[in-house]
C-alpha positions in Angstrom: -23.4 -19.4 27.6 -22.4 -16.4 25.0 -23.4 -17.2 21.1 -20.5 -16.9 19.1 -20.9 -14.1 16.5 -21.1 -15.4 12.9 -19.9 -12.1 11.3 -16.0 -12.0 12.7 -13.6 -12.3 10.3 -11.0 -15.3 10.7 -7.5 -14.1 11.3 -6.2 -16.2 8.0 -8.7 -14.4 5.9 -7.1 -11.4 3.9 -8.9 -8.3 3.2 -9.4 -7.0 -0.7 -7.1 -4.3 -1.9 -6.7 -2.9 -5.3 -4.5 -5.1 -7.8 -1.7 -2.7 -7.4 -1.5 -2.9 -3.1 -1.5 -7.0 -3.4 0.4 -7.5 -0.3 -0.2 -4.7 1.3 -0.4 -5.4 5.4 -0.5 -2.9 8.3 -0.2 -4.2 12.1 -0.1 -1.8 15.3 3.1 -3.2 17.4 2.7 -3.7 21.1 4.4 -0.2 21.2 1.5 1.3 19.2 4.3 1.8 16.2 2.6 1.3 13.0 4.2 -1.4 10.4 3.3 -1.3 6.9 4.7 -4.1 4.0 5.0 -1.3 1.9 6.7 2.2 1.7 4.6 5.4 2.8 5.9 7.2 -0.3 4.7 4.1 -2.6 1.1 4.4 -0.9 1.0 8.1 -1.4 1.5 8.1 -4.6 -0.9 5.2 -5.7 -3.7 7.7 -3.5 -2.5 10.9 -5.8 -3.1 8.9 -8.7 -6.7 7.3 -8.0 -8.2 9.4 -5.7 -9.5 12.9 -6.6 -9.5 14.9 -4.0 -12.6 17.3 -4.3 -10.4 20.2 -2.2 -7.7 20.1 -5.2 -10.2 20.1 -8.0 -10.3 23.8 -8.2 -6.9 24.5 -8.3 -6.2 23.2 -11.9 -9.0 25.8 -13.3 -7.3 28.5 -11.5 -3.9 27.7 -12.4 -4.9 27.0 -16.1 -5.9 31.3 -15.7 
């Protein structure tokens, strides 16, 4: 008889996301389409305005120049 493994996660139980992505869900269709609740353009710009990006960080000293 298998054991049942203690660590999976119960389909009912939602992951945490920042305060300003409550709601935010993404499923893979049976067409391997991906389905977001929210807009691509409102996730990009919540990423440009929390995450530095250590490629960019250079580019504001040179164009300061």
């Amino acid at each position: 008889m298998a054991k049942k493994k203690s660590d999976e996660k119960s389909p009912a139980e939602n992951p945490r996301v920042h305060k300003d992505l409550n709601g935010f869900d993404i499923k893979i269709n049976s067409f391997g389409e991906i389905q977001m609740s929210f807009e691509i353009d409102k996730i990009n710009s919540f990423l440009n305005n929390t995450v530095d990006d250590k490629k960019l960080r250079n580019r504001k000293k040179d164009s300061e120049k």
